[in-house]
PQR file of N, CA, C, O and H, with PARSE charges and radii, in Angstrom:
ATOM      1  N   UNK A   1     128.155  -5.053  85.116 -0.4000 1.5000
ATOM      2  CA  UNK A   1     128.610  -3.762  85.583 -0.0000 2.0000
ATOM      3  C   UNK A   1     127.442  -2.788  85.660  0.5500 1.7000
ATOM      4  O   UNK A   1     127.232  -1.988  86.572 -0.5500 1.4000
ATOM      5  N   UNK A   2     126.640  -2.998  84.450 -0.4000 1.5000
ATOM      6  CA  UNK A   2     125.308  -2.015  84.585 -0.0000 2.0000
ATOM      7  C   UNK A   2     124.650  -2.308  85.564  0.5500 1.7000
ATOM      8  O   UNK A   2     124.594  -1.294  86.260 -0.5500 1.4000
ATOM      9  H   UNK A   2     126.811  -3.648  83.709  0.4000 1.0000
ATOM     10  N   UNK A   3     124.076  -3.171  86.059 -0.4000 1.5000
ATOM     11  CA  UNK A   3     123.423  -3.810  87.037 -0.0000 2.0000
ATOM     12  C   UNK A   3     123.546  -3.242  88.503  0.5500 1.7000
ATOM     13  O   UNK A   3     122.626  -2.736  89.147 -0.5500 1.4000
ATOM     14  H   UNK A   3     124.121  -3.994  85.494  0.4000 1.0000
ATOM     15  N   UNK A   4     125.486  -3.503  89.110 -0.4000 1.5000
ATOM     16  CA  UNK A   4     125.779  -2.904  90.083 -0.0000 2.0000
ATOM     17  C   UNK A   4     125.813  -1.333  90.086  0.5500 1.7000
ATOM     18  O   UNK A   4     125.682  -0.725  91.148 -0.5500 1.4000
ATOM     19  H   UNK A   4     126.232  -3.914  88.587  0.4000 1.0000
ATOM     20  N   UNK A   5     125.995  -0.660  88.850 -0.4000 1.5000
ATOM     21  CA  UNK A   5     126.032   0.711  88.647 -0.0000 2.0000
ATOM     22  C   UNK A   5     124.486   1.133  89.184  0.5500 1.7000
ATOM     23  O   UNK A   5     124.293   2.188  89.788 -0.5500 1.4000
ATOM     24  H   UNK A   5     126.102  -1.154  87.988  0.4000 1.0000
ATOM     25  N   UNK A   6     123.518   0.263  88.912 -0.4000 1.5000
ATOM     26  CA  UNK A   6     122.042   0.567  89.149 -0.0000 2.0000
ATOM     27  C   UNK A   6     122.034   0.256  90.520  0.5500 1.7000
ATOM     28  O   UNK A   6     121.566   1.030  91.355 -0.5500 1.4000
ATOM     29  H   UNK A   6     123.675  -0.594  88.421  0.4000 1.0000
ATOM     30  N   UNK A   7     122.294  -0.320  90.668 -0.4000 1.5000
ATOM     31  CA  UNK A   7     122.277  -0.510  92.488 -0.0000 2.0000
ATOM     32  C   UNK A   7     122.517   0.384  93.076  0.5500 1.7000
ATOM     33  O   UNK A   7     121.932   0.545  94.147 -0.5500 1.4000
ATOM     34  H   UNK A   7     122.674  -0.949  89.990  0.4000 1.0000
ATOM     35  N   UNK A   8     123.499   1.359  92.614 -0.4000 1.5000
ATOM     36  CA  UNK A   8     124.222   2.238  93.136 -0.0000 2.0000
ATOM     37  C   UNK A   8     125.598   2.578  93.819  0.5500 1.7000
ATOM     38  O   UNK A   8     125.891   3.634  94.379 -0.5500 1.4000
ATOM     39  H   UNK A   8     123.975   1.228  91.744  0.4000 1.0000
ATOM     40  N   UNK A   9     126.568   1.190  93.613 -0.4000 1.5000
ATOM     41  CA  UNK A   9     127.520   1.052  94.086 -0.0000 2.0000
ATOM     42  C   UNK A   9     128.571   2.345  93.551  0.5500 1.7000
ATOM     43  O   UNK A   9     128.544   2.655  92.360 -0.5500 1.4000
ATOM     44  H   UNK A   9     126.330   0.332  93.158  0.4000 1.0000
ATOM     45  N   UNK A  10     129.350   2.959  94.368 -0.4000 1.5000
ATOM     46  CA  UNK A  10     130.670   3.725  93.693 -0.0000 2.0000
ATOM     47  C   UNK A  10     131.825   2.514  93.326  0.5500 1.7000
ATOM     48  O   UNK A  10     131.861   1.296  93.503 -0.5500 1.4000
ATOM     49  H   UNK A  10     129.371   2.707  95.335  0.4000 1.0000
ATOM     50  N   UNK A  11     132.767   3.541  92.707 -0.4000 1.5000
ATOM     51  CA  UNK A  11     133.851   2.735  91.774 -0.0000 2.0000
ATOM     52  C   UNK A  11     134.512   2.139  93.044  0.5500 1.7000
ATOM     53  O   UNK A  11     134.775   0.937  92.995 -0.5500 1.4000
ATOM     54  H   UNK A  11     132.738   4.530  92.563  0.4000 1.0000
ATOM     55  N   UNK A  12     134.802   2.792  94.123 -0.4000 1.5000
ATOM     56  CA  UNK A  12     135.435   1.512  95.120 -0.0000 2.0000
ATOM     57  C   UNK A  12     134.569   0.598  95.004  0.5500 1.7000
ATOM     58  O   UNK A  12     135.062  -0.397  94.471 -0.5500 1.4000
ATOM     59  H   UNK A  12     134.589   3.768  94.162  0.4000 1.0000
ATOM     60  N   UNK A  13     133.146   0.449  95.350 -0.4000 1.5000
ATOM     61  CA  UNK A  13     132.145  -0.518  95.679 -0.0000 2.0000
ATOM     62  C   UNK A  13     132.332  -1.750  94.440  0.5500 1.7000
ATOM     63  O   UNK A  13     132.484  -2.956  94.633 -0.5500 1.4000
ATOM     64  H   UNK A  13     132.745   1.256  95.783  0.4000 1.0000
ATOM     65  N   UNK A  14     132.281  -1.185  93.418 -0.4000 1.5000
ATOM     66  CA  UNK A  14     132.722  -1.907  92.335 -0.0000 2.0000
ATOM     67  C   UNK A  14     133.716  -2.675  92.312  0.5500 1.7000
ATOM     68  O   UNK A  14     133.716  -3.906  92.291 -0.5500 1.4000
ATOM     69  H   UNK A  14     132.157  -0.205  93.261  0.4000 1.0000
ATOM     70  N   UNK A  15     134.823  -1.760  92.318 -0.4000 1.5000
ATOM     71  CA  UNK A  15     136.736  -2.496  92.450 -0.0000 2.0000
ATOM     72  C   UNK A  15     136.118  -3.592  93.229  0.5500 1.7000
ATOM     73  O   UNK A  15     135.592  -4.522  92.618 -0.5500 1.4000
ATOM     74  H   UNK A  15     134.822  -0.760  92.336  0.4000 1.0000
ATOM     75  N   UNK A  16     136.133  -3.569  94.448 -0.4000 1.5000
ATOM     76  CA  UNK A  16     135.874  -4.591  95.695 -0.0000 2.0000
ATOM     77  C   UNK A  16     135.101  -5.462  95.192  0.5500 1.7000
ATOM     78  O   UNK A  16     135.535  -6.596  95.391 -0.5500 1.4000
ATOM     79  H   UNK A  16     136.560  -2.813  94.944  0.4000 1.0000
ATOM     80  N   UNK A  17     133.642  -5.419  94.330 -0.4000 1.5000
ATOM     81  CA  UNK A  17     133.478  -6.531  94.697 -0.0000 2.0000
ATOM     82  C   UNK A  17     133.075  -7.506  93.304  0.5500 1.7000
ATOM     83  O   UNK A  17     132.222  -8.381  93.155 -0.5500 1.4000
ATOM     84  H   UNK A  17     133.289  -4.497  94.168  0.4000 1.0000
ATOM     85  N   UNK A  18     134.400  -6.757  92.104 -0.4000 1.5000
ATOM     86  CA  UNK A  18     134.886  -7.158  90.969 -0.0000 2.0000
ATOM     87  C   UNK A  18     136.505  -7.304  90.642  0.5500 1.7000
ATOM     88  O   UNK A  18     137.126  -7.225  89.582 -0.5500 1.4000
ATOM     89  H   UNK A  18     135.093  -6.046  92.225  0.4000 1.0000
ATOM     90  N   UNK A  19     136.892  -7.533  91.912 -0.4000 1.5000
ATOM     91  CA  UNK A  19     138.040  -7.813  92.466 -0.0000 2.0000
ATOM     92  C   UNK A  19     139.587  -7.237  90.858  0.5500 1.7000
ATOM     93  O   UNK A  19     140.552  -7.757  90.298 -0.5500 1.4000
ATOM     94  H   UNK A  19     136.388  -7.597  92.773  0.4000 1.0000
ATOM     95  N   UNK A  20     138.989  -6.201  90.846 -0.4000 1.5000
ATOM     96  CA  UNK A  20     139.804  -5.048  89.905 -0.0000 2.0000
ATOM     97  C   UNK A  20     139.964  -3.780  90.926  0.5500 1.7000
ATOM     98  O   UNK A  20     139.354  -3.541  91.968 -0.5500 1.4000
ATOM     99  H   UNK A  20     138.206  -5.778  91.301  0.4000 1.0000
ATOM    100  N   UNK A  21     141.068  -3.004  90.217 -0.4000 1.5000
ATOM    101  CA  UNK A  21     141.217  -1.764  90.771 -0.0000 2.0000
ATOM    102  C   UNK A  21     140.267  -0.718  90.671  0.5500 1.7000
ATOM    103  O   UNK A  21     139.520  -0.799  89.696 -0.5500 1.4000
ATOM    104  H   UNK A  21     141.563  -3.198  89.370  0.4000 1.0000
ATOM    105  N   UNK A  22     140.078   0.424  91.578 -0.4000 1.5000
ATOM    106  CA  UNK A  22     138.989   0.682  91.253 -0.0000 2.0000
ATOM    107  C   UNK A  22     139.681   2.217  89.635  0.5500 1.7000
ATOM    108  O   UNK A  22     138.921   2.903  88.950 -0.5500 1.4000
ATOM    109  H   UNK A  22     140.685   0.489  92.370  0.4000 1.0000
ATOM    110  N   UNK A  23     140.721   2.217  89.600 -0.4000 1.5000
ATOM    111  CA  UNK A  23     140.841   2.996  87.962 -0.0000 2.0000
ATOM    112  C   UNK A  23     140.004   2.574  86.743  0.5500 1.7000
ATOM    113  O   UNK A  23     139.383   3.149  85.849 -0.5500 1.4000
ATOM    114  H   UNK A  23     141.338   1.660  90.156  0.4000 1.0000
ATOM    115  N   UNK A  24     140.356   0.895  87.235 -0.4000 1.5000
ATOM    116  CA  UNK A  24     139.509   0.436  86.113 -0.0000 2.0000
ATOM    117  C   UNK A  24     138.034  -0.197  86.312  0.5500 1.7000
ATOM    118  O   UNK A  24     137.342  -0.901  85.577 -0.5500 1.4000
ATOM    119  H   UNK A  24     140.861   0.428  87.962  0.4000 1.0000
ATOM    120  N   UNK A  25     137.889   0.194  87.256 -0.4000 1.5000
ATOM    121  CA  UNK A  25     136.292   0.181  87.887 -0.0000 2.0000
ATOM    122  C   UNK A  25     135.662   1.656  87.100  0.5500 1.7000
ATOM    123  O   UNK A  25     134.558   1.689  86.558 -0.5500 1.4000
ATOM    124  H   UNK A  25     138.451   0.766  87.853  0.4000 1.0000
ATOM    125  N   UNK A  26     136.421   2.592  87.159 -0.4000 1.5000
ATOM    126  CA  UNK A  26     136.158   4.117  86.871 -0.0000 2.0000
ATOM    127  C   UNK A  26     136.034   4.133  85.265  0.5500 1.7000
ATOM    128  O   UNK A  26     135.181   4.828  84.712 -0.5500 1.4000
ATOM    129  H   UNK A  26     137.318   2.565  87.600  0.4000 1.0000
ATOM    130  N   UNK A  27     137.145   3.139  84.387 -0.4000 1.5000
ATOM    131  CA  UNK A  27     137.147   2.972  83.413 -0.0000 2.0000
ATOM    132  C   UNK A  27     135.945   2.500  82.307  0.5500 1.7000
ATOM    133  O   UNK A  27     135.495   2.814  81.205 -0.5500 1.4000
ATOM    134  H   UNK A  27     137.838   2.575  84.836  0.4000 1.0000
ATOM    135  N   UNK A  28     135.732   1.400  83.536 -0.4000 1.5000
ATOM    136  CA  UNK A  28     134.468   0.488  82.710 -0.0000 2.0000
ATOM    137  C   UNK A  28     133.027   1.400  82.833  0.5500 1.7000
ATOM    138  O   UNK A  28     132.116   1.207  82.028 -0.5500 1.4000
ATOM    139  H   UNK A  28     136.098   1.145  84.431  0.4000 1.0000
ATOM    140  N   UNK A  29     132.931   2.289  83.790 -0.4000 1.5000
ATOM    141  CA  UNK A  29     132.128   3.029  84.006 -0.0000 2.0000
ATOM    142  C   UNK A  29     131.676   3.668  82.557  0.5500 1.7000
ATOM    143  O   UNK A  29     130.604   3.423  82.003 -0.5500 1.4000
ATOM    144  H   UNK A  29     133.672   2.446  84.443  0.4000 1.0000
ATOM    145  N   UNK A  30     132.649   4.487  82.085 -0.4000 1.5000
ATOM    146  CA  UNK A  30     132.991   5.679  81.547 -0.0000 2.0000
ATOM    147  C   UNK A  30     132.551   4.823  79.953  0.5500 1.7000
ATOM    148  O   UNK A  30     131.653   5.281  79.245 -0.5500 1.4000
ATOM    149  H   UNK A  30     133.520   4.686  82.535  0.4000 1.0000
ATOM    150  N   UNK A  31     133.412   3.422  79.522 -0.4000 1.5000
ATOM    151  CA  UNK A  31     132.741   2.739  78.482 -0.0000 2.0000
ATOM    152  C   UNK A  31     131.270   2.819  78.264  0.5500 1.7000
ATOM    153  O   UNK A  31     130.635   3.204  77.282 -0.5500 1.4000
ATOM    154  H   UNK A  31     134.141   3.050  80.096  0.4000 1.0000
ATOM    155  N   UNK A  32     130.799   2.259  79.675 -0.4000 1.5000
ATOM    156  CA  UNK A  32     129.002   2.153  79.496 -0.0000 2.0000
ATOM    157  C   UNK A  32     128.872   3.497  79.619  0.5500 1.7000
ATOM    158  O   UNK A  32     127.648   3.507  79.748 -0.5500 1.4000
ATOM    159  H   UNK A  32     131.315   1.946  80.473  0.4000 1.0000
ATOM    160  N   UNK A  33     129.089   4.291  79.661 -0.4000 1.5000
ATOM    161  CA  UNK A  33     128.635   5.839  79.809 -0.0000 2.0000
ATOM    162  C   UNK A  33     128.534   5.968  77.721  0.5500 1.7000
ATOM    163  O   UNK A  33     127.693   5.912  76.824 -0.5500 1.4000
ATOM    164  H   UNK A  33     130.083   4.283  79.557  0.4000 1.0000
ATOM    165  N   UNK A  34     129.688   6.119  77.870 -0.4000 1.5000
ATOM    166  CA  UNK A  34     129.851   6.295  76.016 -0.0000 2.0000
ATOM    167  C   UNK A  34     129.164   5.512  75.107  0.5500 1.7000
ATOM    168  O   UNK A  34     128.755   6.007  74.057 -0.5500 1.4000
ATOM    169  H   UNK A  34     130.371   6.164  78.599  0.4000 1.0000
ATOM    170  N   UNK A  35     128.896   3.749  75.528 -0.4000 1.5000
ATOM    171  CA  UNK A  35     128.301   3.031  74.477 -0.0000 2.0000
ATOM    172  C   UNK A  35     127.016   3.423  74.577  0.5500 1.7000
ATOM    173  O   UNK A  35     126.397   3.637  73.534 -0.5500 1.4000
ATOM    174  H   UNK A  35     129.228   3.347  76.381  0.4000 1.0000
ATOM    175  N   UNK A  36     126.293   3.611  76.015 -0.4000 1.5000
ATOM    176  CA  UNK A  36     124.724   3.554  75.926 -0.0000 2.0000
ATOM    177  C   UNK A  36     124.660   5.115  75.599  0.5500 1.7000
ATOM    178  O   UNK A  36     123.463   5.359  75.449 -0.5500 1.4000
ATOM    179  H   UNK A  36     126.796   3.436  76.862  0.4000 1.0000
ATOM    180  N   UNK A  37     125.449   6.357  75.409 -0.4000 1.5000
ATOM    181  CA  UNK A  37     124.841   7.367  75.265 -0.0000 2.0000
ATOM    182  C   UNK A  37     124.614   8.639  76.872  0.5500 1.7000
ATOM    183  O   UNK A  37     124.254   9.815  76.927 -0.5500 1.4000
ATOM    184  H   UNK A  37     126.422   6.158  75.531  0.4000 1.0000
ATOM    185  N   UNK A  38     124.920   7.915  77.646 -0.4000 1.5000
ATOM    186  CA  UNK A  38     124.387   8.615  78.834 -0.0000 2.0000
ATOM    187  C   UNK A  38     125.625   9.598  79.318  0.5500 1.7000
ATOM    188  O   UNK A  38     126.850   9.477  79.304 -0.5500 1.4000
ATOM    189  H   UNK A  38     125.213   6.960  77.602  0.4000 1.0000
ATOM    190  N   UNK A  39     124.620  10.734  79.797 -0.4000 1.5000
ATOM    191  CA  UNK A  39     125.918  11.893  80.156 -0.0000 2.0000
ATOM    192  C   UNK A  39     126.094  12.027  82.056  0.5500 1.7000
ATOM    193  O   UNK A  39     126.549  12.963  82.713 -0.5500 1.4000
ATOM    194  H   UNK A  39     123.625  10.832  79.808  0.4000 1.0000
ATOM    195  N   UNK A  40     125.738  11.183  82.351 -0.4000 1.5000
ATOM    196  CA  UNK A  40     126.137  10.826  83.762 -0.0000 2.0000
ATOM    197  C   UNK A  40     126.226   9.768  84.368  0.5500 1.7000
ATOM    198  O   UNK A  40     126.333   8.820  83.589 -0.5500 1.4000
ATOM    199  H   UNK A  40     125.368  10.422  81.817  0.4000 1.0000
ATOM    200  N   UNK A  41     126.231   9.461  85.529 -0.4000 1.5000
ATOM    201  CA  UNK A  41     126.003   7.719  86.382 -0.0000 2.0000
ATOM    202  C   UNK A  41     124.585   7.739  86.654  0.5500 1.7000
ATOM    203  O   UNK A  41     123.984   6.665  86.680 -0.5500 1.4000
ATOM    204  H   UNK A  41     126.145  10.230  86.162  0.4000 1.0000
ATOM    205  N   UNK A  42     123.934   8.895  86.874 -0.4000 1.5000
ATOM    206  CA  UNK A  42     122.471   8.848  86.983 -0.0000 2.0000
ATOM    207  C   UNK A  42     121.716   8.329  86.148  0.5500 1.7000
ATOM    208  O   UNK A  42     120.995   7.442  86.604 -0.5500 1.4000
ATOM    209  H   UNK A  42     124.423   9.768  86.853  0.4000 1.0000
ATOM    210  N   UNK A  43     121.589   8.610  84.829 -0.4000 1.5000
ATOM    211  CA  UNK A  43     121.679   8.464  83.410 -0.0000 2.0000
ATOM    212  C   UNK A  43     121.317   7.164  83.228  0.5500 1.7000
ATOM    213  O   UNK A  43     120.337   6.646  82.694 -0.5500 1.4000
ATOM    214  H   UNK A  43     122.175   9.331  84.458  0.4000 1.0000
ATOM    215  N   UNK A  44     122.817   6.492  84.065 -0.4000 1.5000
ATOM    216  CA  UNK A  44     123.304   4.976  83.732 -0.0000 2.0000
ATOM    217  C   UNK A  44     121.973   4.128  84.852  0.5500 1.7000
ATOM    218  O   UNK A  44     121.296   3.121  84.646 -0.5500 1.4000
ATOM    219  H   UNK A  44     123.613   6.913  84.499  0.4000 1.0000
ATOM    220  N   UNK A  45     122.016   4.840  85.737 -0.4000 1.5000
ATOM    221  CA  UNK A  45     120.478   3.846  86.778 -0.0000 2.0000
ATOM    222  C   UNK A  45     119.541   4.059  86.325  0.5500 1.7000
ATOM    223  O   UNK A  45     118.736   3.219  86.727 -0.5500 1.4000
ATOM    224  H   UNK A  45     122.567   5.659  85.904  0.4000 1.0000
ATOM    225  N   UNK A  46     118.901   5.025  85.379 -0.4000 1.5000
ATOM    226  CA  UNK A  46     117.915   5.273  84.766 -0.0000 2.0000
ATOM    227  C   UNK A  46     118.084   4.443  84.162  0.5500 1.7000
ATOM    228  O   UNK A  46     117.125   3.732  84.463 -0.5500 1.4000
ATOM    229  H   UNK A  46     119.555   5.707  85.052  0.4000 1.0000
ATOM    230  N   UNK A  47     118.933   3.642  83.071 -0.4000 1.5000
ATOM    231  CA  UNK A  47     118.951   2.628  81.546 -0.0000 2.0000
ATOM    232  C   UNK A  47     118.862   1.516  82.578  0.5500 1.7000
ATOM    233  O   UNK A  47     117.985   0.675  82.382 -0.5500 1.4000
ATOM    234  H   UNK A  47     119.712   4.220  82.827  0.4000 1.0000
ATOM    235  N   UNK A  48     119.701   1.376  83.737 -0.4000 1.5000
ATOM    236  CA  UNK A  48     119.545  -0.111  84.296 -0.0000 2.0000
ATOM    237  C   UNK A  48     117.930  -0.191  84.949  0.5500 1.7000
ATOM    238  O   UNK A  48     117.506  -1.285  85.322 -0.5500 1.4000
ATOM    239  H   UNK A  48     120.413   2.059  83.897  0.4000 1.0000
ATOM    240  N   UNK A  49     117.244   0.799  85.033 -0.4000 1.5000
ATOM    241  CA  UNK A  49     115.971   0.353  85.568 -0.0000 2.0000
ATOM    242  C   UNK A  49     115.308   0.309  84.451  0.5500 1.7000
ATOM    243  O   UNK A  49     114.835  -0.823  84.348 -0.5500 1.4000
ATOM    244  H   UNK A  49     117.588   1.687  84.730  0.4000 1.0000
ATOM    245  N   UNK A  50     115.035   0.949  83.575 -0.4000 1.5000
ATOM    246  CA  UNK A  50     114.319   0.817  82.420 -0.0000 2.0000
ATOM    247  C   UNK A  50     114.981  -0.629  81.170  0.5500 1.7000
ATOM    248  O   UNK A  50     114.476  -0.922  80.085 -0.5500 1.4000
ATOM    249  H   UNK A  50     115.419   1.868  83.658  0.4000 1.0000
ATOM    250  N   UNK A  51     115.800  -1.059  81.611 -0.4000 1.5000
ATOM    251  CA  UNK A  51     116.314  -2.560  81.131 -0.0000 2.0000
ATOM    252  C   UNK A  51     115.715  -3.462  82.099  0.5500 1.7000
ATOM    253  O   UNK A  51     115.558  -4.646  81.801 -0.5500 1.4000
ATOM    254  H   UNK A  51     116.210  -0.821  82.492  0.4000 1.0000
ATOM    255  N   UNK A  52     115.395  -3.043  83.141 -0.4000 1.5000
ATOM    256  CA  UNK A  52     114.932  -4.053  84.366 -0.0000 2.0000
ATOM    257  C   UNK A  52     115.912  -5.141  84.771  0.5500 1.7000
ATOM    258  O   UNK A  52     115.564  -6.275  85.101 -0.5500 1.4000
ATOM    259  H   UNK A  52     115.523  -2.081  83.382  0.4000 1.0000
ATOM    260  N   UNK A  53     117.451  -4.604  84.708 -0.4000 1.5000
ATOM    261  CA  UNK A  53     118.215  -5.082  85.213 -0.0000 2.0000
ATOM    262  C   UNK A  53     117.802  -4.992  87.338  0.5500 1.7000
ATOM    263  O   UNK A  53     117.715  -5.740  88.312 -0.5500 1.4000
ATOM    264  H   UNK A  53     117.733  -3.683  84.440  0.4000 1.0000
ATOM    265  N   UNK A  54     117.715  -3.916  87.062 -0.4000 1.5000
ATOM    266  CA  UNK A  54     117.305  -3.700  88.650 -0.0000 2.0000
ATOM    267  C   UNK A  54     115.740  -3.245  89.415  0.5500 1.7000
ATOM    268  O   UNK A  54     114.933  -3.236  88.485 -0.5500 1.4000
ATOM    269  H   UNK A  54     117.785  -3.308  86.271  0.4000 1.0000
ATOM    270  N   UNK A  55     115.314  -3.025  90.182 -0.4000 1.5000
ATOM    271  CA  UNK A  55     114.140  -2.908  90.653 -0.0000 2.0000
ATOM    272  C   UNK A  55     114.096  -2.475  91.877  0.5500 1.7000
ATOM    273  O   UNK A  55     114.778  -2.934  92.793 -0.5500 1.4000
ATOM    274  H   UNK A  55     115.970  -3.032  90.937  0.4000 1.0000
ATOM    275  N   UNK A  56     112.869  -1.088  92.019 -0.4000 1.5000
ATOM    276  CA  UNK A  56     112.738  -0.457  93.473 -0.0000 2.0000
ATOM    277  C   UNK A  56     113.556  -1.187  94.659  0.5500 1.7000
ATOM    278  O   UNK A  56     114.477  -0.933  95.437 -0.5500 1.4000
ATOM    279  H   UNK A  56     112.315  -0.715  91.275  0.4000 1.0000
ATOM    280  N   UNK A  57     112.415  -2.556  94.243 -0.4000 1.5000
ATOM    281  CA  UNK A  57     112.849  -3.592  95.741 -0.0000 2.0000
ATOM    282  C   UNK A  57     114.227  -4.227  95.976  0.5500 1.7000
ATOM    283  O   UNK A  57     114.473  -4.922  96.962 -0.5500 1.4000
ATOM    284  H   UNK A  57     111.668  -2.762  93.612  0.4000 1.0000
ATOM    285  N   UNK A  58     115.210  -3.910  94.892 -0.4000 1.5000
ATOM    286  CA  UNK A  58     116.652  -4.376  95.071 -0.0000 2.0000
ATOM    287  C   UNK A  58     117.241  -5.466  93.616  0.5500 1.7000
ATOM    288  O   UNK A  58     118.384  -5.923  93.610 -0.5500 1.4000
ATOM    289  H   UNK A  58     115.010  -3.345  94.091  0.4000 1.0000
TER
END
């Protein structure tokens, strides 16, 4: 979920292509928001690049 959050997908983008609704696309969001500490989705692409889940090039 962190991964696609770093990509930049929205919670539809998510739902779709984690074949969940996107409430609970919005949901799981909001978990990784609270466990890692972060007070936005921005926040959250900042931790996924600095985990090196993701990268400039994709």
């Amino acid at each position: 979920m962190l991964t696609l959050v770093g990509r930049g997908m929205s919670n539809a983008e998510l739902a779709a292509r984690l074949h969940i609704t996107p409430g609970t696309a919005k949901a799981h969001v909001a978990s990784l928001r609270s466990k890692l500490g972060a007070r936005d989705r921005v926040q959250l692409v900042i931790i996924a690049y600095e985990a090196g889940l993701v990268s400039p090039s994709g």
